[in-house]
N, CA, C and O atoms as a printed pandas DataFrame, in Angstrom:
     atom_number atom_name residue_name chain_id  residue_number  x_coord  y_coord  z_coord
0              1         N          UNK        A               1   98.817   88.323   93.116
1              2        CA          UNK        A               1   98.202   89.407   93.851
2              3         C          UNK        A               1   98.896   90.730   93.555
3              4         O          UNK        A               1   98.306   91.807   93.643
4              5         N          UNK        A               2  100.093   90.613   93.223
5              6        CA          UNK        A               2  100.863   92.020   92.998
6              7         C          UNK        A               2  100.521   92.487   91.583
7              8         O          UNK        A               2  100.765   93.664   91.314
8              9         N          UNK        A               3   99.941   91.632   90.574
9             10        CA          UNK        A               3   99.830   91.989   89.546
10            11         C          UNK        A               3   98.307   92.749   89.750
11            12         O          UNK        A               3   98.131   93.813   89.155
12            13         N          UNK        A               4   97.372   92.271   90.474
13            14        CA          UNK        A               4   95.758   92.811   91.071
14            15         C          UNK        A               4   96.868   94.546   91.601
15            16         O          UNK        A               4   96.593   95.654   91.142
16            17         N          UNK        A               5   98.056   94.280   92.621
17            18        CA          UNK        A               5   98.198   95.952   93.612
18            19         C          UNK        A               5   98.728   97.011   92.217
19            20         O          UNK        A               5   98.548   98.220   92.073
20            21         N          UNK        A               6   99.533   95.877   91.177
21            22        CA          UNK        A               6   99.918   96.973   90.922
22            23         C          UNK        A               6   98.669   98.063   89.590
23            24         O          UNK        A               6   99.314   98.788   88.832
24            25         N          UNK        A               7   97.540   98.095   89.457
25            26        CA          UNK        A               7   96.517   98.766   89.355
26            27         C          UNK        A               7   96.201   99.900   90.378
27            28         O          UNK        A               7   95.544  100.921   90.173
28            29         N          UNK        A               8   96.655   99.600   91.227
29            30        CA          UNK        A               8   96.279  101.055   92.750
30            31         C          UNK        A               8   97.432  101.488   92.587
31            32         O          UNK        A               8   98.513  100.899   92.591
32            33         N          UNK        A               9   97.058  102.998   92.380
33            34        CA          UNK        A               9   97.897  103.721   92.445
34            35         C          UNK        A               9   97.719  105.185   93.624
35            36         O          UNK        A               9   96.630  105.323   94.181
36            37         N          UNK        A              10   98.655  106.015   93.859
37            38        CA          UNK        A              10   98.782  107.097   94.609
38            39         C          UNK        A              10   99.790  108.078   93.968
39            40         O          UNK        A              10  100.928  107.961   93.514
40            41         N          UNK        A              11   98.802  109.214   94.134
41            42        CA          UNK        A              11   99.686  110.583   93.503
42            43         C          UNK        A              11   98.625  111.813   94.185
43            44         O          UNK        A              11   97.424  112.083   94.213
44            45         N          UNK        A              12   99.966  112.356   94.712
45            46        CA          UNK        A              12   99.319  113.511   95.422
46            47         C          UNK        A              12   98.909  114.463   94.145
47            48         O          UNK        A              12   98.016  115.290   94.332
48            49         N          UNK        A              13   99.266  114.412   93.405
49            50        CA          UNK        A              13   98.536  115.321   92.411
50            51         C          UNK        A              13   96.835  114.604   91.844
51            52         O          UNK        A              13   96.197  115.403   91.159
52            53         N          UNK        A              14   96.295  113.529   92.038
53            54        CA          UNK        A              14   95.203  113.129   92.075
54            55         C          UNK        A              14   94.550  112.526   92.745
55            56         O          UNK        A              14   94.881  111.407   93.137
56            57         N          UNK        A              15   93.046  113.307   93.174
57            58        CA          UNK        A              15   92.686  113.279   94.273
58            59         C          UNK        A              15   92.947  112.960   95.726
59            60         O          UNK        A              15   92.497  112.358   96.702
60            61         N          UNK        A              16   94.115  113.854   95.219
61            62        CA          UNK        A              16   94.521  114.469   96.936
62            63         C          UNK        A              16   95.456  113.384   97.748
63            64         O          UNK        A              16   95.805  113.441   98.927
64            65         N          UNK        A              17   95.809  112.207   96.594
65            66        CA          UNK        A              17   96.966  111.216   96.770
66            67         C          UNK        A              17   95.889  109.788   97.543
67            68         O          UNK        A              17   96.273  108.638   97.759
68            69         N          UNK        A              18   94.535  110.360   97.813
69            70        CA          UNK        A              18   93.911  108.900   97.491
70            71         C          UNK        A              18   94.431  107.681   96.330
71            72         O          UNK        A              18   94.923  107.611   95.203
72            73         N          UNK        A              19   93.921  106.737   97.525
73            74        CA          UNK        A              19   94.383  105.453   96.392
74            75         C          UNK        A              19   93.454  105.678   95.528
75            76         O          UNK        A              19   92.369  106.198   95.790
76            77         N          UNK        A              20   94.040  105.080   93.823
77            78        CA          UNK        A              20   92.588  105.124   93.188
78            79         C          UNK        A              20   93.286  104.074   91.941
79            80         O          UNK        A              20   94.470  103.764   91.813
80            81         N          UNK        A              21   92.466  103.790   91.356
81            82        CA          UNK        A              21   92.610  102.717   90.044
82            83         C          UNK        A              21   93.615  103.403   88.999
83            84         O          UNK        A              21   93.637  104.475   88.394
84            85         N          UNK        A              22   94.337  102.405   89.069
85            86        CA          UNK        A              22   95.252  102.869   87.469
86            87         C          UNK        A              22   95.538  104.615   87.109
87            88         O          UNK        A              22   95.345  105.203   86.044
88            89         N          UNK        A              23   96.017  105.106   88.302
89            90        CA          UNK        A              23   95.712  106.768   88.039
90            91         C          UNK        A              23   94.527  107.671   87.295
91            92         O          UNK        A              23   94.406  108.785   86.786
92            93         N          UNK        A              24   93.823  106.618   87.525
93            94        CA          UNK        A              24   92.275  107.560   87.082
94            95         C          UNK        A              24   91.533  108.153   88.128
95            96         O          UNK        A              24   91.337  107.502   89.155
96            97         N          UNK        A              25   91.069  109.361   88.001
97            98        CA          UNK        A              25   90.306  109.486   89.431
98            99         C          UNK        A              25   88.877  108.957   89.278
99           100         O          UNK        A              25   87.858  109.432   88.776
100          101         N          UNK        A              26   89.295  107.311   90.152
101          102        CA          UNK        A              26   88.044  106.867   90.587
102          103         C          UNK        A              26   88.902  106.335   91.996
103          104         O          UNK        A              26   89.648  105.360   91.898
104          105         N          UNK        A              27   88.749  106.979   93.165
105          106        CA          UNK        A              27   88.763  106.377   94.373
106          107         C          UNK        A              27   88.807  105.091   94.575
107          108         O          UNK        A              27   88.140  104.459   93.756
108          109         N          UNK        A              28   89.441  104.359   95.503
109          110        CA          UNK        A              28   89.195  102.611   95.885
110          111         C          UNK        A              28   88.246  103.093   96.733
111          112         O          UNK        A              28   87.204  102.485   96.489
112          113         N          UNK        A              29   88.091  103.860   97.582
113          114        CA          UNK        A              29   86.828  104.136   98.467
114          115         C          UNK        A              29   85.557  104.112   97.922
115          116         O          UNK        A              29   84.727  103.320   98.366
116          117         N          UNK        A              30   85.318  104.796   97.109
117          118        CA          UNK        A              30   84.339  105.239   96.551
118          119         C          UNK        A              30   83.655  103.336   95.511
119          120         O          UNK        A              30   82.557  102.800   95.658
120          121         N          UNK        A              31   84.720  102.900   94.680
121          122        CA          UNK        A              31   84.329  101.904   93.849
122          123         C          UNK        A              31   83.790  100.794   95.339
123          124         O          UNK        A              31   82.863  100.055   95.007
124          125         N          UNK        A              32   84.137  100.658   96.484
125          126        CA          UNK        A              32   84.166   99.816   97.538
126          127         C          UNK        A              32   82.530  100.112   97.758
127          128         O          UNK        A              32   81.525   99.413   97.894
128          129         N          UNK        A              33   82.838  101.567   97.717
129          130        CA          UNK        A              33   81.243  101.859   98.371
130          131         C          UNK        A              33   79.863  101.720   97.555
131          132         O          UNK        A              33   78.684  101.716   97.907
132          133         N          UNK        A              34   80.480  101.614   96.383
133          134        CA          UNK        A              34   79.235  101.265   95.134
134          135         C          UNK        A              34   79.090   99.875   95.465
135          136         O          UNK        A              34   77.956   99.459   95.704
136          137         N          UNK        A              35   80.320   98.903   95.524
137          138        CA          UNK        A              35   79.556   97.422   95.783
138          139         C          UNK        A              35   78.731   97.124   96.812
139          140         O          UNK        A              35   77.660   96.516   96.787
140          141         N          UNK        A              36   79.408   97.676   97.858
141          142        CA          UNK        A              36   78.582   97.466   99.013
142          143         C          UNK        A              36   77.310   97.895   99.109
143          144         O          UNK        A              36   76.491   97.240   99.753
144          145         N          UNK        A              37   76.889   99.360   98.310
145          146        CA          UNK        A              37   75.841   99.525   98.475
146          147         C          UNK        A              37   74.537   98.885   97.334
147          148         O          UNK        A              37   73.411   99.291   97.047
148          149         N          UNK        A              38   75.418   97.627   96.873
149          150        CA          UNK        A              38   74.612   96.973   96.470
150          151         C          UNK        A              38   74.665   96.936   94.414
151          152         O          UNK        A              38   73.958   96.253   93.673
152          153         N          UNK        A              39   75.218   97.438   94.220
153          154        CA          UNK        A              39   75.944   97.974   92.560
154          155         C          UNK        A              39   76.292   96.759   92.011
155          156         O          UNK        A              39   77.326   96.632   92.666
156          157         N          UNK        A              40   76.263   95.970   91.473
157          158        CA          UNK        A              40   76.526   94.501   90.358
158          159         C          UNK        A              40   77.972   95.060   89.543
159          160         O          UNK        A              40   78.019   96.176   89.026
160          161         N          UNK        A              41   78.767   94.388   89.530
161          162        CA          UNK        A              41   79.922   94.562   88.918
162          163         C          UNK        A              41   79.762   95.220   87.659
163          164         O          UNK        A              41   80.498   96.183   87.444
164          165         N          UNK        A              42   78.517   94.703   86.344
165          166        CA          UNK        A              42   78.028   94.799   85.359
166          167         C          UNK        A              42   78.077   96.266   85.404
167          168         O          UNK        A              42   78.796   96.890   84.623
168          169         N          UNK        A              43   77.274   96.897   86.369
169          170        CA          UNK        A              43   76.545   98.270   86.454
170          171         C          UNK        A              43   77.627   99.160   87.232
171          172         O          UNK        A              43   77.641  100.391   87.247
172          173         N          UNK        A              44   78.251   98.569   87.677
173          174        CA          UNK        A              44   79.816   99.976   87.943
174          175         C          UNK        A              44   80.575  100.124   86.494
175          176         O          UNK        A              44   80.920  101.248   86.130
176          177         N          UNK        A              45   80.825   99.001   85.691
177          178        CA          UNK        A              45   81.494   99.088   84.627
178          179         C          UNK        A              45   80.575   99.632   83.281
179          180         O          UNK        A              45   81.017   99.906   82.165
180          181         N          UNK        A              46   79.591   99.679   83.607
181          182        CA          UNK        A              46   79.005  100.150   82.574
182          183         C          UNK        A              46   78.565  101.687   83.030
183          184         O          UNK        A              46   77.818  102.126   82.156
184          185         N          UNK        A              47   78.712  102.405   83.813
185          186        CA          UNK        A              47   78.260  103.575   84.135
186          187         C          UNK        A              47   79.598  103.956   84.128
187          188         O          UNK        A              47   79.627  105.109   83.697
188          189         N          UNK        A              48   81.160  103.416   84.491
189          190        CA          UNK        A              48   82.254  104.411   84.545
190          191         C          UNK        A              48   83.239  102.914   83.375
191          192         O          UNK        A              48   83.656  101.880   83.897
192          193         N          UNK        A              49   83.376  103.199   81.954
193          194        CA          UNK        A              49   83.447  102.719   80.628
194          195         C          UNK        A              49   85.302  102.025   80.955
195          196         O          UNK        A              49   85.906  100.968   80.774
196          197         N          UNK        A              50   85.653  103.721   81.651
197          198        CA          UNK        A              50   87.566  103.246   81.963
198          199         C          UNK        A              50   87.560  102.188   82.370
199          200         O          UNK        A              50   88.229  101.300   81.840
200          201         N          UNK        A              51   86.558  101.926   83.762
201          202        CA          UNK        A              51   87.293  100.494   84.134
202          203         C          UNK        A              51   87.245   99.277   83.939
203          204         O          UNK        A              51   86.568   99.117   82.924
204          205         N          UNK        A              52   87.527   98.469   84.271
205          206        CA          UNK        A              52   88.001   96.946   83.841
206          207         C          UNK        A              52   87.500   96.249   84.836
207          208         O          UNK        A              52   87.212   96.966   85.795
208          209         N          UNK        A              53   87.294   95.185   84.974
209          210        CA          UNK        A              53   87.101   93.754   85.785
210          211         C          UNK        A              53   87.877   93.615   87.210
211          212         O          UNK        A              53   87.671   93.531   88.420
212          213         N          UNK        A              54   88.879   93.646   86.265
213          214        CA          UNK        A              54   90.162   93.177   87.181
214          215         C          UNK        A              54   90.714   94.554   88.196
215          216         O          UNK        A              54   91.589   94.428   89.052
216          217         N          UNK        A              55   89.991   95.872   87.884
217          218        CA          UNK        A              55   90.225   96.704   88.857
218          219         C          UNK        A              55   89.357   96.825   89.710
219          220         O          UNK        A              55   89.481   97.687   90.581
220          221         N          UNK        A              56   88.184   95.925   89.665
221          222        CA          UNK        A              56   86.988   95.984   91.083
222          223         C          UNK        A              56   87.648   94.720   91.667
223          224         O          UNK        A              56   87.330   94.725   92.856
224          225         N          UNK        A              57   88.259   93.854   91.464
225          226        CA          UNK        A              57   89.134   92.764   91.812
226          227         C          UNK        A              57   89.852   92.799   92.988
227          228         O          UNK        A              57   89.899   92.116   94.011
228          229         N          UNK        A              58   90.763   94.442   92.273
229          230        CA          UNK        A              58   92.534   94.972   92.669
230          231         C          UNK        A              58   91.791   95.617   94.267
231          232         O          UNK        A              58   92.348   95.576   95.363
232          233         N          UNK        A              59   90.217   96.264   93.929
233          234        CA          UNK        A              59   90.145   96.923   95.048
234          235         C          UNK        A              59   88.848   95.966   96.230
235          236         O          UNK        A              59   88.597   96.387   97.359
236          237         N          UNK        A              60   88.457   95.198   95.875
237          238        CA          UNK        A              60   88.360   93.777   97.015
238          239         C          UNK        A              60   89.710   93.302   97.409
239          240         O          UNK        A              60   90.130   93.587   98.531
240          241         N          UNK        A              61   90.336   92.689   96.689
241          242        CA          UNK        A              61   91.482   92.537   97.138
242          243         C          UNK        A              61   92.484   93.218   98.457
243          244         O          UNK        A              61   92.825   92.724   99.531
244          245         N          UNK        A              62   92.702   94.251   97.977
245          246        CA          UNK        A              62   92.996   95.455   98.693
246          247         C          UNK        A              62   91.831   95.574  100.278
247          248         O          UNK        A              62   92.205   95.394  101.437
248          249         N          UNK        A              63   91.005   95.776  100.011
249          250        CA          UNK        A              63   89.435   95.670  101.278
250          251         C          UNK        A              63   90.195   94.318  102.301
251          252         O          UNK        A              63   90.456   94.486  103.492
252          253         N          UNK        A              64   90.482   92.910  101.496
253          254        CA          UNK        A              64   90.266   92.305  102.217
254          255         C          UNK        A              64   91.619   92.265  102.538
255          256         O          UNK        A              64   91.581   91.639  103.597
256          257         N          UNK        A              65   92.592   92.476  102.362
257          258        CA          UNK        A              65   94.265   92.571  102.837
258          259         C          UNK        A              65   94.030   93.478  104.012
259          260         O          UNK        A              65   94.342   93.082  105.135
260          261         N          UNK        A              66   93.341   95.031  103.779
261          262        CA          UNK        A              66   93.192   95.724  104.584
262          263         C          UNK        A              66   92.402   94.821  106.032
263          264         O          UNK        A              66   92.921   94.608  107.127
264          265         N          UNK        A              67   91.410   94.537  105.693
265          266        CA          UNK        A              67   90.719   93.776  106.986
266          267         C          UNK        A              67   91.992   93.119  107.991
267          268         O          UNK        A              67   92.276   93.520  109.120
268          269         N          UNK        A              68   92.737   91.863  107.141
269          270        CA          UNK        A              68   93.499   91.200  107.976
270          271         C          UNK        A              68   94.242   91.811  108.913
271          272         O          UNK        A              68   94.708   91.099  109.802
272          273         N          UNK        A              69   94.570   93.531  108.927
273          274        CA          UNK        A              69   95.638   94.446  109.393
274          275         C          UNK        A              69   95.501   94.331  110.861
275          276         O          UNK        A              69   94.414   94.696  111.309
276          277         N          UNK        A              70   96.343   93.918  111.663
277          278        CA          UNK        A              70   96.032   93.358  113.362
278          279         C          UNK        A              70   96.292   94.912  114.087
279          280         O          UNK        A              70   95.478   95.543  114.762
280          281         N          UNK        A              71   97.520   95.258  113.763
281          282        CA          UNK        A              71   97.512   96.676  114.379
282          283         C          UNK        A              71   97.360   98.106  113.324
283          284         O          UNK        A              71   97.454   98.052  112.098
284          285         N          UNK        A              72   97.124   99.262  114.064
285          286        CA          UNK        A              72   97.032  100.531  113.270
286          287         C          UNK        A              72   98.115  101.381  114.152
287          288         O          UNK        A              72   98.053  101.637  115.355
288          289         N          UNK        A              73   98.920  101.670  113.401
289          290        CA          UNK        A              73  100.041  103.016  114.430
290          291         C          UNK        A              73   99.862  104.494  113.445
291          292         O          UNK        A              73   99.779  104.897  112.285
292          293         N          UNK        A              74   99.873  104.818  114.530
293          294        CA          UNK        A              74   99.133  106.787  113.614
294          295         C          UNK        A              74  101.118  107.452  113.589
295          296         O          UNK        A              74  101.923  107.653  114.498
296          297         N          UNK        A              75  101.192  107.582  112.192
297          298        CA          UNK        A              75  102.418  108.303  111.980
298          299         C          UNK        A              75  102.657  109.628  112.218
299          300         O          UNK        A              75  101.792  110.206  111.559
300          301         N          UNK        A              76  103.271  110.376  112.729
301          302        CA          UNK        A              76  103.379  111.352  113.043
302          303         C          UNK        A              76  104.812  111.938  112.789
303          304         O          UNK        A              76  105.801  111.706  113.484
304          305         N          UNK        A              77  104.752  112.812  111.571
305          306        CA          UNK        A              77  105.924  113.483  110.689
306          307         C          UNK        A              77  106.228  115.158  111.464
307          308         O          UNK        A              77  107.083  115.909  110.995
C-alpha cells in the first residue's frame, strides 16, 4: 500500500499543495470525481496520457483509507 501512497504527492507550489498524482497537476479530488461520475478507467487514461493505472489505484486507495477515518480534529496553527 505504501508503494500505491507513495504516488500522492503535496507541494504547496502545485495546486495550492492539493494532493495530486506523482507531482503532476491532476488533483486526487478531481481524478475521484471523474470515476464517480461514471468515467471507465480506459477513458480517464486516455484523455489525460501522464497517467498510469496504478495512480487511479493510489487514489481509491487513498478514498477508501480516508472513509475508515473515525474522528476529524480541525488544526488550528
Amino acid at each position: 500500500m505504501s508503494e500505491l501512497f507513495s504516488r500522492l504527492t503535496s507541494d504547496p507550489e502545485i495546486c495550492h499543495g492539493q494532493l495530486c498524482v506523482r507531482g503532476l497537476r491532476y488533483p486526487v479530488s478531481m481524478l475521484l470525481e471523474l470515476l464517480a461520475s461514471g468515467m471507465s478507467e480506459q477513458e480517464i487514461l486516455a484523455d489525460y496520457p501522464d497517467l498510469e493505472a496504478e495512480d487511479l489505484r493510489a487514489c481509491l486507495t487513498y478514498a477508501a483509507q480516508l472513509s475508515e477515518t473515525k474522528s476529524i480534529f480541525k488544526v488550528v496553527v
